[in-house]
N, C-alpha and C positions, 0 to 999 in steps of 0.2 A: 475166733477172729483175733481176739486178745494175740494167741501165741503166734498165728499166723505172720503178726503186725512186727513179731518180738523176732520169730525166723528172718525176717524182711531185714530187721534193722541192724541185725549181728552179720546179716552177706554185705549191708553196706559197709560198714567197720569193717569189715574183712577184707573188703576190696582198697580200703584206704588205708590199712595195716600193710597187704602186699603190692600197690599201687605205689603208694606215699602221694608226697602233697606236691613231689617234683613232678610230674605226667601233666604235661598240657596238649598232645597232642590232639590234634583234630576232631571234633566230636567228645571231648573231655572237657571237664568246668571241675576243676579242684579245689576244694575250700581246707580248711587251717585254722582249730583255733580253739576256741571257749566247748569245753567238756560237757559245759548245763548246758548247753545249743544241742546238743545229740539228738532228743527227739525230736526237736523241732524241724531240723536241720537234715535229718535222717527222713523225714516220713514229706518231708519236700523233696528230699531227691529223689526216691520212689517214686513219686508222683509225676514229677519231670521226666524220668526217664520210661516209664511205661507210655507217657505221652506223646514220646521222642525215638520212635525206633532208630536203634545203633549208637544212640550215644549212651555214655558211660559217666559218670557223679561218683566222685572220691571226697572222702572225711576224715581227716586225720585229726584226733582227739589232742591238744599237744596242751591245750591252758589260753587265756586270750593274749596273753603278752606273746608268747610263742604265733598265736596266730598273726599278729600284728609283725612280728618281725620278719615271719612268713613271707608274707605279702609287701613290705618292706624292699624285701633282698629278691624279690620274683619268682617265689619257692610257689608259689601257688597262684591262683588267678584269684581268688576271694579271700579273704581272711575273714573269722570270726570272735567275737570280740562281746562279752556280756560285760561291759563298761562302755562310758563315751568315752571317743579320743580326749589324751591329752593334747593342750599347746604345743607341748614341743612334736608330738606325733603329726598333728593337722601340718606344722610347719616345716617336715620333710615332702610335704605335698600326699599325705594320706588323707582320705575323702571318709567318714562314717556315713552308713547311709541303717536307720533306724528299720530292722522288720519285723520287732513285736517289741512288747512288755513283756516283765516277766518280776513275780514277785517271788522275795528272798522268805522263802520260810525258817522260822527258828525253831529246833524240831529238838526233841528229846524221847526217852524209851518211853515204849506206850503203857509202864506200869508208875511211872512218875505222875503225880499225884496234880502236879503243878498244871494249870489249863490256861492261866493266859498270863503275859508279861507287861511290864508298862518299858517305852523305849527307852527310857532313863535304868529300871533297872539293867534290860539286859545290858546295858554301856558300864554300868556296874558292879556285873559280873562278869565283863571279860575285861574289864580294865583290874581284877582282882582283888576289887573294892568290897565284894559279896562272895562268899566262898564256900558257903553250905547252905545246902537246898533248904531249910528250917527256916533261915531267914526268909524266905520269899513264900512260904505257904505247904513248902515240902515235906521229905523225908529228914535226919538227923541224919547229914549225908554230906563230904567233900561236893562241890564239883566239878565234873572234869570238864574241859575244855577243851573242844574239838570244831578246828579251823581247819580253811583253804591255806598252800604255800604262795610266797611272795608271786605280783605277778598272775597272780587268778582275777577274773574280772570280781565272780564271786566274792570274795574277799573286799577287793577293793569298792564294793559297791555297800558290803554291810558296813564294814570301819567307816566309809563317807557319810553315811544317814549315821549313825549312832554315832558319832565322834569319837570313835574309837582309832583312827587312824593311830600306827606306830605303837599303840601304848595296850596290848592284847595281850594277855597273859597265859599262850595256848600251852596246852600239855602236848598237842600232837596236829601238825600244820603236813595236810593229808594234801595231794595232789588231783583229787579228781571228788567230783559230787556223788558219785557212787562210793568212794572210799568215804567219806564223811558219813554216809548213809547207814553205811555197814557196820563201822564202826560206833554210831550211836545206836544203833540197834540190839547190840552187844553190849550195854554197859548199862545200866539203869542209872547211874549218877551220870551219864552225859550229856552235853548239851552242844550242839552244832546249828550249821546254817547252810542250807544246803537251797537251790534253785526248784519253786513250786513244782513246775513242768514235771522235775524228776526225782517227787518225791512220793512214796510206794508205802503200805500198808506199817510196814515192818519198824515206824517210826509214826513217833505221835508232832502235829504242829501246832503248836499253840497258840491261842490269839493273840496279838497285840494289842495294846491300849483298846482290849475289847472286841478287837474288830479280827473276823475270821479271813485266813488268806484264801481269795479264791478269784476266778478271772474275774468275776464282777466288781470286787473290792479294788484289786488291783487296776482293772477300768475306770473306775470312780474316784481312783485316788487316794480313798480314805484307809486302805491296808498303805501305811505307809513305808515299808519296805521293800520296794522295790526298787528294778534297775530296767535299762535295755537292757534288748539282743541286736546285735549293729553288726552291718555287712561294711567290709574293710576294702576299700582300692586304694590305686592310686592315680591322682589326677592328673596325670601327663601319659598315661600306658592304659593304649586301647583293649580291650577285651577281646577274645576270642568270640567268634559269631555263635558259639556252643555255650561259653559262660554268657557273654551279654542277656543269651536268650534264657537263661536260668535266674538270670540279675532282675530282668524284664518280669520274667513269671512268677517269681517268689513275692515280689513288690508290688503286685494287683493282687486287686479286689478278689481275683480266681482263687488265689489260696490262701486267704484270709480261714475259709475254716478247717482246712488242715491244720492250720498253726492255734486255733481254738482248738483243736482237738485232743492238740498235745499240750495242751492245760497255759496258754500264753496267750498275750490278747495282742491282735494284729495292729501293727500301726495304720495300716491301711483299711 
């Protein structure tokens, strides 16, 4: 079923690879955005579209700033966005509308020693305050630092809980949660932050101030690292009756556990 799920999700990418995000034609809902929304976002459109014969669901993987500017400039009918809007973003007339939670995991290789972090250090260690793993309970080890590039929701949602905004001292500012994955997976002195939803064996997550990331925690509050996942418009430009109806579907109670399924807790 696993691979089935995984076949599924690589023909949507595929289609919004050679689609893109400009296709609004008839029977199309094109969305635009945040990279850690993939599965969430992938395994909704599947669902929509087996439900919908003849329409078509496009996903262009581009980062949430990308998706917002997206949706912006009327490159797409939805944008996707794992941050809330800014001020200045609400005040060109863009609408956030919330379709899950989603907790920010802080992940390292799974022969790192290290099991849980308090929020102060990890703001300590990327602000390059803490710089081998020994301090913290590790190995006698640099380490490295592996970030989202400017402009990822990801990013801007960990810098805003840790206070770490502007002052992060990356070795390597990766553009996608799957490169951030990869790369900590590969490196035993790494240490990254990568979106729960899409985060896979090949990488260890460590708890925070104790507390383990998981939809429950993240429900409750008390995993405190988390962020949205936010569906993007704009409040003067009507929807196509093909998007509305995926706008409509995605935001009930009906695919609440889809979106549980791909590891995110439903707003709804």
């Amino acid at each position: 079923m696993k691979k089935l799920l995984g076949v599924l999700s690589a023909a949507v990418l595929c289609i919004a690879i050679f689609a893109g995000c400009g296709s609004k034609a008839d029977g199309t809902v094109a969305t635009d955005g945040s990279t850690s929304m993939q599965k969430v976002i992938g395994a909704l459109g599947e669902a929509f579209m087996a439900q919908n014969d003849g329409t078509t669901f496009t996903y262009n993987p581009t980062g949430s700033g990308s998706g917002i500017q997206a949706v912006t400039e009327g490159r797409c009918d939805i944008g996707l966005s794992s941050r809330a809007l800014k001020d200045e973003e609400t005040a060109k007339g863009l609408v956030g509308t919330v379709l899950a939670y989603d907790g920010i995991a802080i992940i390292v290789h799974p022969d790192n020693p290290v099991a849980d972090l308090k929020t102060e250090t990890i703001a300590r260690i990327y602000k390059g305050e803490i710089t081998n793993w020994k301090d913290v309970g590790g190995n006698d080890a640099e380490i490295v630092l592996i970030g989202r590039e400017a402009g990822s929701g990801t990013r801007d949602g960990f810098e805003s809980i840790t206070g770490t905004k502007d002052a992060c001292k990356y070795r390597q500012e990766l553009t996608s949660t799957g490169d951030v994955i990869t790369t900590v997976s590969k490196n035993p002195n790494a240490i990254g932050y990568a979106s729960l939803a899409s985060v896979k064996d090949s990488v260890k997550a460590v708890t925070v101030n104790g507390v383990k990331p998981t939809e429950e925690t993240v429900k409750n509050a008390s995993y405190v690292i988390q962020r949205p996942f936010v569906l993007v418009t704009k409040k003067d430009t009507k929807l196509s009756d093909t998007a509305q109806k995926f706008f409509d579907y995605v935001t009930s109670k009906d695919a609440a556990d889809i979106i549980t399924k791909q590891g995110a807790v439903p707003a709804n």
